[in-house]
C-alpha positions as CSV (number, residue, x, y, z in Angstrom):
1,X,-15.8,23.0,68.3
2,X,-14.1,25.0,71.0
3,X,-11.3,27.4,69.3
4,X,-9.0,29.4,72.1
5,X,-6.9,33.0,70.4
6,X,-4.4,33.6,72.7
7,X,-3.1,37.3,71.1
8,X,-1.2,40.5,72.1
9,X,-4.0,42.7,70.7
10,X,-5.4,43.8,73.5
11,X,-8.7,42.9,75.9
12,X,-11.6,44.3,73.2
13,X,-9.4,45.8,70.5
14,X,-10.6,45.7,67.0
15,X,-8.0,42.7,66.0
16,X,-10.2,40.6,68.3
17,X,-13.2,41.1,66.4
18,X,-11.8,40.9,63.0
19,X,-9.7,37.5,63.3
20,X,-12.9,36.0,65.4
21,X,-15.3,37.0,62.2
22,X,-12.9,35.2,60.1
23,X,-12.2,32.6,62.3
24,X,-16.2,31.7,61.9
25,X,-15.5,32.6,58.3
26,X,-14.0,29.2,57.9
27,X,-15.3,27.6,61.0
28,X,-19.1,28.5,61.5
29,X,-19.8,25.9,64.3
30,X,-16.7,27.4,66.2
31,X,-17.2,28.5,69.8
32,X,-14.5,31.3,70.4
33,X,-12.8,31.9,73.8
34,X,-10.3,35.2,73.5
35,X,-7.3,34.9,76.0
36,X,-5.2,38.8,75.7
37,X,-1.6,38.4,76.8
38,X,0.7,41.9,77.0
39,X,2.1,43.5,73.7
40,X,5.0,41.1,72.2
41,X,4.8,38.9,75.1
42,X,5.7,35.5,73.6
43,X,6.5,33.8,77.4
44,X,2.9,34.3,78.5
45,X,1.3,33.3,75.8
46,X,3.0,30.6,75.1
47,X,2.5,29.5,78.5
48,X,-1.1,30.1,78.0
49,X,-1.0,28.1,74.7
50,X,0.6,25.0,76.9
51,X,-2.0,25.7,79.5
52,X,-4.9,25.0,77.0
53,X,-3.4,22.6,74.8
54,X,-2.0,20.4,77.7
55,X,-4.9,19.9,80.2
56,X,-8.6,18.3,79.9
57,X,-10.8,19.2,77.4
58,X,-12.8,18.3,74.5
59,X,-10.1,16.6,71.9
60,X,-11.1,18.3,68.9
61,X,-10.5,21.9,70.5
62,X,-8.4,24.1,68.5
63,X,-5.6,26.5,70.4
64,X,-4.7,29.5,68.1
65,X,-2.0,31.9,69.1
66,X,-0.9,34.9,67.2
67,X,1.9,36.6,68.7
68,X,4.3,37.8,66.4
69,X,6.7,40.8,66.7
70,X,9.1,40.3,63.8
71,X,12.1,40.3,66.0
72,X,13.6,37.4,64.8
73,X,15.5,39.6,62.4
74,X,16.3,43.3,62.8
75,X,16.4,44.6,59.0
76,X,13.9,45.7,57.0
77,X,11.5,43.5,56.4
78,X,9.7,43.6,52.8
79,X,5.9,42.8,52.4
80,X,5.3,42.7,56.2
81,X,7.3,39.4,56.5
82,X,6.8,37.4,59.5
83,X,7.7,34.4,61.5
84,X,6.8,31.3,60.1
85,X,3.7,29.5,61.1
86,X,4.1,26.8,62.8
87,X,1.3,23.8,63.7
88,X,1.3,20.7,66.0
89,X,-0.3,18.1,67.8
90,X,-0.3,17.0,71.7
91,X,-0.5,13.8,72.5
92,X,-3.8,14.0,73.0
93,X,-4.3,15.1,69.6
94,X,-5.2,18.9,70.1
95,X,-4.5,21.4,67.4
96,X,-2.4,24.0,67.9
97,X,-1.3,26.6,65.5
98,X,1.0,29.9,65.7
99,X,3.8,31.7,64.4
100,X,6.9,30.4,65.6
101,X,8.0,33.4,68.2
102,X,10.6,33.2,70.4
103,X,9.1,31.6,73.6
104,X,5.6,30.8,71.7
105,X,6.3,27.0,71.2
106,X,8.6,26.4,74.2
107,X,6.0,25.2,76.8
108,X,4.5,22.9,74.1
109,X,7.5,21.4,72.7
110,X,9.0,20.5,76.1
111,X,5.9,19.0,76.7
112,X,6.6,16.6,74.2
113,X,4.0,18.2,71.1
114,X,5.4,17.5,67.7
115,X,5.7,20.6,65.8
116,X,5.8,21.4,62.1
117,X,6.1,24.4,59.6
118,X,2.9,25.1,58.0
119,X,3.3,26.3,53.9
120,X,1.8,29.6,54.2
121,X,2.8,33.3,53.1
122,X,5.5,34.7,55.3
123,X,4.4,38.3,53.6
124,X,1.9,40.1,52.2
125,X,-0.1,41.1,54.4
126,X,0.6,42.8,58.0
127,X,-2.5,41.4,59.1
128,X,-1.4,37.8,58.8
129,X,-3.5,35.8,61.9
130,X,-6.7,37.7,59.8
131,X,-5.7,37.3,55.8
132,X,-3.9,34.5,55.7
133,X,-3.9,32.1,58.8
134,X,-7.3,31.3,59.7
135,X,-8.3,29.3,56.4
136,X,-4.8,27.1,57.1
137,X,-6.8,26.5,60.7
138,X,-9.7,25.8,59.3
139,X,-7.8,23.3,56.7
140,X,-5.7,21.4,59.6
141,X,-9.0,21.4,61.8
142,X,-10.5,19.1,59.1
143,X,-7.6,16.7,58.6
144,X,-6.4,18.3,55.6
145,X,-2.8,18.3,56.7
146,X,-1.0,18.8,52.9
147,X,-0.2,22.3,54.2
148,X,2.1,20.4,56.4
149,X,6.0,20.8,56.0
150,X,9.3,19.5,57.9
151,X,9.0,19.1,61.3
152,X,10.5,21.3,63.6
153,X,14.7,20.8,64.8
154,X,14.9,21.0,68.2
155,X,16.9,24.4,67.8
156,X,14.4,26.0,66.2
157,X,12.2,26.6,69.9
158,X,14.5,27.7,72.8
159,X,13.7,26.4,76.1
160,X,12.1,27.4,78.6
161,X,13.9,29.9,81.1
162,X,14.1,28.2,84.4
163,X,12.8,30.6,87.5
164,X,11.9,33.4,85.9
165,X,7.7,35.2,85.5
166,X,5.7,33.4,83.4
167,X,2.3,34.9,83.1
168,X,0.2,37.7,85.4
169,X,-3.3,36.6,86.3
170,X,-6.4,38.9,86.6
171,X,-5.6,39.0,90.4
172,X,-2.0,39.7,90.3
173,X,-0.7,36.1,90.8
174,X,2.5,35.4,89.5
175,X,2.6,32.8,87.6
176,X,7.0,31.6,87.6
177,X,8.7,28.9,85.7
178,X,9.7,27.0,89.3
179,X,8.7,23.6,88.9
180,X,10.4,22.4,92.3
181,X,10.3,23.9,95.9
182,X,13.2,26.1,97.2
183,X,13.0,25.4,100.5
184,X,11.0,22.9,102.8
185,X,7.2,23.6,103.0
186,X,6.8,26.2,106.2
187,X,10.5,27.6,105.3
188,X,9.8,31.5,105.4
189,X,11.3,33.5,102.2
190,X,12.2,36.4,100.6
191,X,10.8,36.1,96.9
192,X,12.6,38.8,94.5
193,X,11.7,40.0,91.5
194,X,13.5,42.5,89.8
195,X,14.0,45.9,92.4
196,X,11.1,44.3,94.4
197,X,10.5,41.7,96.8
198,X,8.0,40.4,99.1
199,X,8.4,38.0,102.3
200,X,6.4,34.7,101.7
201,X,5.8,31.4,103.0
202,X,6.8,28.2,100.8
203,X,4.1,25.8,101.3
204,X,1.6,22.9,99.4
205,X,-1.0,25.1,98.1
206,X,-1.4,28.9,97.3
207,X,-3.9,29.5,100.0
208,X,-1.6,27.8,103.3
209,X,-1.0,31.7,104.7
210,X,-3.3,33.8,106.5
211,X,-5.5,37.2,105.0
212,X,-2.4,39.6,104.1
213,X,0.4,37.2,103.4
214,X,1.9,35.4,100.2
215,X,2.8,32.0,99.4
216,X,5.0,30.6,97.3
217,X,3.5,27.2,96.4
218,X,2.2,24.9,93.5
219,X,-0.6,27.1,91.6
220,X,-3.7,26.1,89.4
221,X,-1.5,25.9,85.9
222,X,0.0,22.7,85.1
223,X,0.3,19.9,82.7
224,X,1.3,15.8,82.3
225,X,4.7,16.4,80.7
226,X,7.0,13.3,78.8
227,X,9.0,12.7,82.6
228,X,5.3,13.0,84.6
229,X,2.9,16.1,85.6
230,X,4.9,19.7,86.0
231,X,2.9,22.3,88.4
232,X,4.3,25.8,87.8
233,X,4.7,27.8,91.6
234,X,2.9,30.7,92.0
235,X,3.7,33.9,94.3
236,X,0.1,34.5,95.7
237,X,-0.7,37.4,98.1
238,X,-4.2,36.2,100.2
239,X,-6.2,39.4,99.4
240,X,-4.1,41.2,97.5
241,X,-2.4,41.8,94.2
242,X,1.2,40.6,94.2
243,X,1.9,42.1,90.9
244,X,0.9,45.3,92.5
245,X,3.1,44.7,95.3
246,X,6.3,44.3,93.6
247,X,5.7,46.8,91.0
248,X,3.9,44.9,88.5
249,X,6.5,43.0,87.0
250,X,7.0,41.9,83.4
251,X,6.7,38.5,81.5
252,X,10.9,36.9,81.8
253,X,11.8,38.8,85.0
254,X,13.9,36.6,87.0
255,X,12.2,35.3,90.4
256,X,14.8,34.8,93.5
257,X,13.6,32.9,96.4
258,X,16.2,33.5,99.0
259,X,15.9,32.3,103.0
260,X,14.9,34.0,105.6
């Protein structure tokens, strides 16, 4: 059984290695696959949740996200209180399970997947995605689905903010919430993002410029939604990092595509 963590913790910190050895705890035949997404960041990974849950695969895979900030609420929080957990399935019928974080869900749920609250602790330990989540995993992997609760209200997962960063790739790609071309493909445009911006060419596929230039165009992340297949545009610099170039952006910066 493939199981994806998609966490803030940080590419090889310990709270990798502690939630996989108790991930195999309760799942020996699992085959782990660790996805890092920056501290707090719940836009990227829940678009990274969305982007494993939602395209092929093996059914019976397992997507586990764990990040939780506790800024749902600004008091005190007693016994390490935390978002609730939350658990659903796609249409397909893959498992996904995580705390229910601002942006975590919002991919997924506009995507059509039914989501629920999970009866677990919401304190008690700070180390929740270790202590306390991965034998509820382990439990809805196998069908066991009595930890289930109400479903979710629509209000409880905000949407998904239109033209804004979504998620930096390894080489500096941005990854937007654009779903739909700004301008005809050829048009020539000025792509801003925050204090920086970058001349680039709109087009049908990331790699329609020459060495040196960026596109804006259709990327590699996508998924069948309930109104048809959503492809997520991408500012891509041919040979370059684009993240680098406009001053390595966060997660929920607005992108501007203006003409040139």
């Amino acid at each position: 059984m493939l199981v994806h963590v998609v966490a803030d913790y940080g590419p090889g910190d310990l709270a990798f290695a502690e939630v996989a050895q108790r991930l195999a705890q309760h799942l020996p035949d699992a085959q782990l696959v660790l996805t890092p997404v920056p501290a707090f960041d719940t836009l990227s990974a829940g678009f990274c949740l969305a982007q494993l849950a939602l395209t092929a695969g093996a059914p019976d895979r397992i997507v586990y996200g764990n990040v939780a900030p506790r800024q749902d609420q600004d008091d005190p929080r007693a016994g390490n209180e935390g978002e609730r957990l939350v658990a659903g399935r796609t249409p397909e019928g893959v498992l996904v399970v995580a705390p229910n974080s601002r942006y975590t869900f919002s991919f997924l749920h506009g995507a059509g997947t039914a989501l629920h609250e999970v009866d677990a602790p919401e304190s008690g330990s700070q180390f929740r995605s270790r202590d306390v989540f991965p034998s509820l995993v382990a439990a809805l992997a196998s069908g066991d689905e009595r930890a289930l609760g109400v479903r979710l209200a629509d209000d409880a997962v905000p949407a998904v903010p239109p033209r804004v960063l979504a998620y930096v790739d390894g080489y500096g790609n941005l990854k937007t919430t654009w779903s739909q071309p700004p301008a005809p493909s050829g048009s020539r445009v000025r792509v801003q993002v925050g204090e920086y911006g970058v001349e680039a060419v709109v087009s049908d596929g990331t790699f329609e410029v020459p060495a040196g230039e960026t596109s804006f165009a259709p990327g590699s992340s996508g998924w069948r939604g309930p109104h048809g297949d959503v492809a997520w545009y991408e500012v891509l610099t041919r040979g370059a990092s684009t993240a680098a170039l406009l001053g390595h952006p966060s997660a929920g910066a607005g992108v501007e595509v203006s003409p040139l």
